[in-house]
C-alpha positions as CSV (number, residue, x, y, z in Angstrom):
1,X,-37.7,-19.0,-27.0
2,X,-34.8,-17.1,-26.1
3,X,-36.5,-15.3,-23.8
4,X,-37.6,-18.3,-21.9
5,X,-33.7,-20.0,-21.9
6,X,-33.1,-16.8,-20.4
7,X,-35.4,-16.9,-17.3
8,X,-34.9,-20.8,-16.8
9,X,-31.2,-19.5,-16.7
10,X,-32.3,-18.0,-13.2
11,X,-34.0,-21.0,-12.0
12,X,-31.2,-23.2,-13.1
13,X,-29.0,-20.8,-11.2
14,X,-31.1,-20.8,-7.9
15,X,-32.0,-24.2,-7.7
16,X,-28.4,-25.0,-7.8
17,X,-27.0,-23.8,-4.2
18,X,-30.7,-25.2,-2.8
19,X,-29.7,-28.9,-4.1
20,X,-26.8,-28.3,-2.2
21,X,-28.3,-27.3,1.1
22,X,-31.0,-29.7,1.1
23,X,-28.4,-32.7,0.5
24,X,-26.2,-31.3,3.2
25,X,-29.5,-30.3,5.3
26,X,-30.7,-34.3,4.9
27,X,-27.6,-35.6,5.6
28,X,-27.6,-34.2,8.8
29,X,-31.0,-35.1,9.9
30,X,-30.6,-38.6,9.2
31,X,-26.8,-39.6,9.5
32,X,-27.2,-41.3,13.1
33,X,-24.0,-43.8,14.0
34,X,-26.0,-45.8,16.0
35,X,-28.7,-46.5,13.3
36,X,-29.2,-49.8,11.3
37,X,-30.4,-48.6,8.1
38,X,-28.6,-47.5,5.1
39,X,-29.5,-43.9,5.1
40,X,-28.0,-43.6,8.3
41,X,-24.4,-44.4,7.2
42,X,-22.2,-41.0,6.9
43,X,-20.4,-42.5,4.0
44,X,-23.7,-43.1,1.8
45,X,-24.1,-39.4,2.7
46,X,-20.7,-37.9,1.5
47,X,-20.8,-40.1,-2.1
48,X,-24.5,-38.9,-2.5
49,X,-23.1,-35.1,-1.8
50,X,-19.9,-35.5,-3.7
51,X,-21.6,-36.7,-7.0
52,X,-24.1,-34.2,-6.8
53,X,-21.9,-31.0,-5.9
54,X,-20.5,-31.0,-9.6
55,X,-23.4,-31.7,-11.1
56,X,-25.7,-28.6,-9.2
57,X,-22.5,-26.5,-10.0
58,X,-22.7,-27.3,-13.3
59,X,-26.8,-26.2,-13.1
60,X,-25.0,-22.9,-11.9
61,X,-22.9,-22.6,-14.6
62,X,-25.4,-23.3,-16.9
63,X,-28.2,-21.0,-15.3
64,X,-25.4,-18.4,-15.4
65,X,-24.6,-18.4,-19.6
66,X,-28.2,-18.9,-19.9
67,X,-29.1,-15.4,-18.2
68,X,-26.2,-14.0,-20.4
69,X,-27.8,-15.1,-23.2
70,X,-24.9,-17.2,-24.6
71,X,-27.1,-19.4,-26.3
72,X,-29.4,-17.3,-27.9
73,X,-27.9,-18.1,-31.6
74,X,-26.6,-21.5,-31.3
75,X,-24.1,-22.5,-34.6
76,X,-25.6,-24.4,-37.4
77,X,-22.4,-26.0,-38.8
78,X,-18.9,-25.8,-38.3
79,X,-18.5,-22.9,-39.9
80,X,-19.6,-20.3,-37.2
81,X,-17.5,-22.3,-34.2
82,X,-15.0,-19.4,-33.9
């Protein structure tokens, strides 16, 4: 199991920075000021990108203890919290 957290640490810390650049990527495709629809709208675009930013960094940082294998023994009471 540990093993596996460890590689999906990777994949978490890859697919990260690709969230990012497809969100940015779409928003430019389809923000168009003289379009009617909602998807065309700049502002949709920057509170869809600002919510998810800290939330693909977070993948990142996750991904990242993952690989290091800071969850491999997680604490079992409050005893081991150092």
């Amino acid at each position: 199991m540990n093993s596996i957290k460890k590689y999906l640490g990777i994949v978490w810390f890859c697919l990260a920075p690709a969230i990012i650049y497809f969100l940015v990527q779409g928003a430019a495709a389809n923000i168009d000021l003289a379009g009617k629809k909602d998807i065309n709208n700049p502002l949709i675009w920057i509170i869809i990108i600002s919510i998810f930013t800290p939330i693909a960094i977070g993948f990142m940082i996750f991904g990242w203890y993952a690989w290091k294998k800071e969850y491999s023994h997680l604490p079992e009471n409050s005893d081991e919290i150092k």
